[in-house]
C-alpha positions in Angstrom: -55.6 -3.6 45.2 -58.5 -1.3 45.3 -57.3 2.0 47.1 -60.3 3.1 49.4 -59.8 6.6 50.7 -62.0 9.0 52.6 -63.8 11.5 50.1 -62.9 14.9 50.7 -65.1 16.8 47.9 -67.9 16.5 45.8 -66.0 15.7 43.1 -66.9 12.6 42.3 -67.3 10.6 38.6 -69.2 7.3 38.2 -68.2 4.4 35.5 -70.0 0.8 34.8 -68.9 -2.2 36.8 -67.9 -3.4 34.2 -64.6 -1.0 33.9 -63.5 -2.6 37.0 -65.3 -5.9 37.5 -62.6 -8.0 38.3 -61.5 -5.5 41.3 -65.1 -5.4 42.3 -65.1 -9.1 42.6 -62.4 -9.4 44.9 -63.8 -6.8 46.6 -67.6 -8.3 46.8 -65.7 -11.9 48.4 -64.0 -10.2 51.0 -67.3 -7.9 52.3 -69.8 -10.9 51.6 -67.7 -13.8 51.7 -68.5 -15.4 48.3 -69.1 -14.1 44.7 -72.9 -14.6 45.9 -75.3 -12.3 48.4 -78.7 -14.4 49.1 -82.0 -12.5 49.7 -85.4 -13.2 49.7 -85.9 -11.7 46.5 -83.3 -14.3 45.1 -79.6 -15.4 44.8 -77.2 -13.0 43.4 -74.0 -13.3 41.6 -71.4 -10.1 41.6 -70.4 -11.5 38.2 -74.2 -11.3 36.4 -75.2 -7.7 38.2 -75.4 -4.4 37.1 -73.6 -1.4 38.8 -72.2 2.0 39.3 -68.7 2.3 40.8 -68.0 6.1 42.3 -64.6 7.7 41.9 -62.7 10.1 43.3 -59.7 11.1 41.2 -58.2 7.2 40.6 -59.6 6.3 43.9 -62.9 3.8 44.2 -64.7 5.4 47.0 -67.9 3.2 46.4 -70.0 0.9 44.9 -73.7 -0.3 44.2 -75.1 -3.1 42.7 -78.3 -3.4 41.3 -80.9 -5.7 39.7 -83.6 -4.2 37.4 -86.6 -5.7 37.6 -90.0 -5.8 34.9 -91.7 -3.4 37.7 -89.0 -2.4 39.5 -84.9 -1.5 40.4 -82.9 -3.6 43.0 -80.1 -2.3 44.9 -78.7 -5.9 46.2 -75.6 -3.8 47.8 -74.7 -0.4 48.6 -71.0 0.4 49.8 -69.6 3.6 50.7 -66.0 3.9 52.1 -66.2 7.0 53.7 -68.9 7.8 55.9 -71.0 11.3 55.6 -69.7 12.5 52.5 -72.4 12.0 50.2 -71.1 8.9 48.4 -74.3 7.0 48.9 -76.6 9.5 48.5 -74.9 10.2 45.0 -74.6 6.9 43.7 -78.6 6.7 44.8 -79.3 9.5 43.2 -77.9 7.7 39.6 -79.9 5.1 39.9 -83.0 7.0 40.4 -81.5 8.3 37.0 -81.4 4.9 35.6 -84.6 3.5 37.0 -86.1 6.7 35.2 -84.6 5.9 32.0 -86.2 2.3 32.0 -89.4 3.8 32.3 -89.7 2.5 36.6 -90.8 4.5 38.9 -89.5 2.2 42.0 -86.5 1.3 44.1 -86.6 -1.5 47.0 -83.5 -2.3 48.8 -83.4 -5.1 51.5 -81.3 -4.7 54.6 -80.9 -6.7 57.8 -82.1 -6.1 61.4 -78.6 -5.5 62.5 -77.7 -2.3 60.1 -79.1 0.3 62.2 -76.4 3.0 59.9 -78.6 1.5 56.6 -81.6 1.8 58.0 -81.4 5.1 59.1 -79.8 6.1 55.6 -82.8 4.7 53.4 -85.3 6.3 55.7 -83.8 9.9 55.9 -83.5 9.2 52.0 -87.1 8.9 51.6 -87.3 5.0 51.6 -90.1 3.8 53.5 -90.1 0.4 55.4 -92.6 -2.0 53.6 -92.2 -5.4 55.9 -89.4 -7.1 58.0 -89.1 -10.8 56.6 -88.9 -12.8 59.8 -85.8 -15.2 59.4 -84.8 -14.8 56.6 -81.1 -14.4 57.1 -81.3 -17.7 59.1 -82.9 -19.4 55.7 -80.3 -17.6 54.0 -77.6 -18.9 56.5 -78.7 -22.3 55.7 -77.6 -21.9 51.7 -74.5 -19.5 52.7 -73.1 -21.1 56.4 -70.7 -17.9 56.6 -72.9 -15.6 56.9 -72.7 -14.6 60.9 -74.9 -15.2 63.5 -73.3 -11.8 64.9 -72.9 -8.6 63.4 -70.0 -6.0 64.3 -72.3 -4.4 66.3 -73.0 -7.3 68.7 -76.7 -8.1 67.4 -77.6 -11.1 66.4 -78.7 -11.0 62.7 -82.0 -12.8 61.7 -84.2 -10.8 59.9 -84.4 -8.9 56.5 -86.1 -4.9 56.1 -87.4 -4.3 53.0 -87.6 -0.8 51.9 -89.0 1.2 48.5 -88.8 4.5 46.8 -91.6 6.0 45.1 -90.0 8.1 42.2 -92.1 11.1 41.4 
């Protein structure tokens, strides 16, 4: 069981994936429904990415997941238990770290049309919106059936956002 708790400092450490991967896995099913996520940019597997995991004391208190690219670093899933504590912001700010260390100088991130809390997030970030990708969630759905017509929030999800980050 992964104990998800709201983050009450800044004290927070950061370990591969890999420490906890089979904890992770569980955890990537019961967000996404499957082991898989399908995006434009491709089908991905929790079991082949890379990925931070952020810790408070013994607690996981969130996770990205990440694909590096020849020109480029792909966050395929950002997850943050504890809203407006800086969780996301920190595990962001590692893999600018890593993108920086392979020599890349860019970070996309694809949301959907319904996560107005993600879209707001990348864009106070810095992230600016390249393109929305016109039904691609319904091509996706057609792959992945589980993935809902309707998100939490009562819209109806359709359409993918890209974003990027420039690195300076």
């Amino acid at each position: 069981m992964i104990a998800m708790t709201e983050n009450t400092s800044a004290d927070l450490s950061f370990t591969n994936i890999e420490d906890v991967r089979p904890l992770i896995v569980d955890l990537f099913k019961s967000l996404w429904g499957s082991e898989e996520m399908i995006l434009s940019t491709g089908t991905y597997n929790i079991n082949d990415l890379d990925g931070l995991v952020a810790h408070q004391g013994e607690d996981i208190v969130g996770i990205v997941t990440y694909d590096l690219k020849p020109e480029l670093l792909e966050i395929i899933s950002l997850n943050s238990f504890s809203k407006q504590e800086g969780i996301g912001t920190s595990l962001l700010n590692q893999l600018k770290e890593i993108a920086r260390s392979k020599g890349l100088d860019t970070i996309q991130v694809i949301t959907t049309n319904d996560n107005l809390d993600a879209q707001k997030f990348y864009e106070y970030l810095g992230f600016t919106k390249i393109k929305t990708i016109k039904g691609a969630v319904d091509e996706a759905r057609k792959k992945k059936p589980e993935i809902p017509i309707l998100a939490d929030n009562a819209m109806e999800i359709h359409d993918e956002i890209l974003y990027e980050l420039k690195l300076n």
